[in-house]
PLY file of the C-alpha trace (Angstrom):
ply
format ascii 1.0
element vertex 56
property float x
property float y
property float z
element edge 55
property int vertex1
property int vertex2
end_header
10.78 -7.34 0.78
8.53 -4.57 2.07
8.49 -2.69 5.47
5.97 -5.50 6.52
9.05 -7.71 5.84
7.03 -10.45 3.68
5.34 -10.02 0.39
1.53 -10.12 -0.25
-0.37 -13.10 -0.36
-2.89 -12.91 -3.21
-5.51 -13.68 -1.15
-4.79 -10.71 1.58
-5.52 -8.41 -1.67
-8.49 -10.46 -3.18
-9.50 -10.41 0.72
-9.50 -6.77 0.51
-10.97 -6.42 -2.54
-14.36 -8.28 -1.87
-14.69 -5.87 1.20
-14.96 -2.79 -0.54
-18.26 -3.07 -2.33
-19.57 -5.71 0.64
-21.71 -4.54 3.10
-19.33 -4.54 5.74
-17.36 -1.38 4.10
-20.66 0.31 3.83
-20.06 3.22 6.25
-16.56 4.13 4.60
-16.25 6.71 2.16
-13.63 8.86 1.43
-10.49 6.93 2.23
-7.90 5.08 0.57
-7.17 1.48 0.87
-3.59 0.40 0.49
-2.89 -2.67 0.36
0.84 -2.86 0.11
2.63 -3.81 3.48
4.03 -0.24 3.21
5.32 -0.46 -0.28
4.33 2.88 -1.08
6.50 4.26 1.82
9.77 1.92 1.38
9.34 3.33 -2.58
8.94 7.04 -2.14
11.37 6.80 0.70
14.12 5.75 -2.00
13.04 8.96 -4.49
15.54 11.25 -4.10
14.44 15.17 -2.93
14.58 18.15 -4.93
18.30 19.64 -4.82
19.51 16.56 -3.66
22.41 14.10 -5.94
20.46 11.21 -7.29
21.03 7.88 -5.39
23.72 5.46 -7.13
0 1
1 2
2 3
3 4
4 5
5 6
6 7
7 8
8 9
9 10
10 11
11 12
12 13
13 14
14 15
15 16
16 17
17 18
18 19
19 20
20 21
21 22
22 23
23 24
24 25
25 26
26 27
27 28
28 29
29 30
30 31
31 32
32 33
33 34
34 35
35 36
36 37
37 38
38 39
39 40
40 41
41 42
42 43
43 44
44 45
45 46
46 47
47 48
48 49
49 50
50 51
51 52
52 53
53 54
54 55
């Protein structure tokens, strides 16, 4: 599970997907679109820090 506490439906990422080239994204430039509930976050979260004993 993810910080959104449910997984990705495939169609919330195809859903996302379709937007970026549509018209409707036409004014955005620039940014990134992540599309993971969080995943990134709950990942990187669980790296462990320079100088710091590697998680078990």
């Amino acid at each position: 599970m993810v910080a959104s506490r449910r997984f990705a439906d495939p169609r919330e990422v195809a859903a996302a997907v379709a937007w970026l080239p549509s018209d409707a994204s036409s004014y955005v430039n620039g940014q990134n679109l992540e599309v993971g509930g969080r995943m990134m976050q709950v990942l990187l979260g669980r790296l462990p820090r320079p100088g710091t004993p590697p998680l078990r």
